[in-house]
N, C-alpha and C positions, 0 to 999 in steps of 0.2 A: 166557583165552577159547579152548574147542576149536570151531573150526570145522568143521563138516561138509555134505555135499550130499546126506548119505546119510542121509534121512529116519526109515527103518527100522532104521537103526543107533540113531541118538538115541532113538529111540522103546523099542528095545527096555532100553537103558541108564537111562532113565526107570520103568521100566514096575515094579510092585511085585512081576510073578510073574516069574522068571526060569528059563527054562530051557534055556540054554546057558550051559557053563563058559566060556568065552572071555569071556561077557555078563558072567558073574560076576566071573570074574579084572578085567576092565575098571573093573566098579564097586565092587572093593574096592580098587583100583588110586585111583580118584579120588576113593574116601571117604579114604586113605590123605594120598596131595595137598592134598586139601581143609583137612588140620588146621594147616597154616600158609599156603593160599595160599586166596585167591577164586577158585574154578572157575567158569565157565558155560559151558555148550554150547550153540552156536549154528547153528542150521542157514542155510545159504547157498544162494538158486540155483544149480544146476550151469550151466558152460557160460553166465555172465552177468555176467562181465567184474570178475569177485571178483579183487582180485591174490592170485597163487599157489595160485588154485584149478585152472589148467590146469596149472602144474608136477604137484600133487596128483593131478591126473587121472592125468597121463604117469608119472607115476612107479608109481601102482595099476598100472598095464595093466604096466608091465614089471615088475612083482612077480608079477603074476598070471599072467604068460610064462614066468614064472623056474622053476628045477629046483626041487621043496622040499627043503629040505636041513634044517632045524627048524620047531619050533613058531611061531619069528618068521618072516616073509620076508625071503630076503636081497637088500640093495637096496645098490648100489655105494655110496652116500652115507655121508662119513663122520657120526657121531655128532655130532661138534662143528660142521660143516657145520647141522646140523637146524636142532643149537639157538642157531644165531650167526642163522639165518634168521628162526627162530620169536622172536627177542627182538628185533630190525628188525623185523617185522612189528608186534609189541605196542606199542615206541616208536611208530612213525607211527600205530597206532591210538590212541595215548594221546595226540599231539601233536591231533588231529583235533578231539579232543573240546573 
């Protein structure tokens, strides 16, 4: 499950006409994903007591402060950081259910 509060992002990732290459690269990015894993995108109030959605917030804004140096933004976090976070997040969603 990708969580987001960014209405217009989901919408555009959805959407059958696309016209931005980022949109593109994204949805071939999770048609790619999708061929061995369940994806859903789920949109989330911002700012409405989502856990990890204020990290998410705090972490955009200093990306979006940051020098751009590539295509991706660069954000101090390491990789393995993300996804030790993102797989704790998914257990306690799995345990809930």
């Amino acid at each position: 499950m990708i969580c987001s509060d960014n209405q217009a992002a989901l919408k555009a990732l959805q959407s059958p006409k696309i016209t931005s290459s980022l949109v593109a690269e994204t949805v071939a990015k999770l048609k790619e994903l999708s061929v061995f894993n369940s994806i859903r995108l789920l949109w989330v109030p911002g700012h409405f007591r989502v856990e990890g959605n204020e990290t998410a917030d705090a972490l955009a804004k200093r990306a979006a402060h940051s020098e751009f140096l590539s295509p991706e933004p660069a954000i101090g976090i390491p990789t393995t950081t993300v996804h030790t976070e993102a797989q704790l997040w998914a257990t306690k969603e799995h345990l809930k259910s």
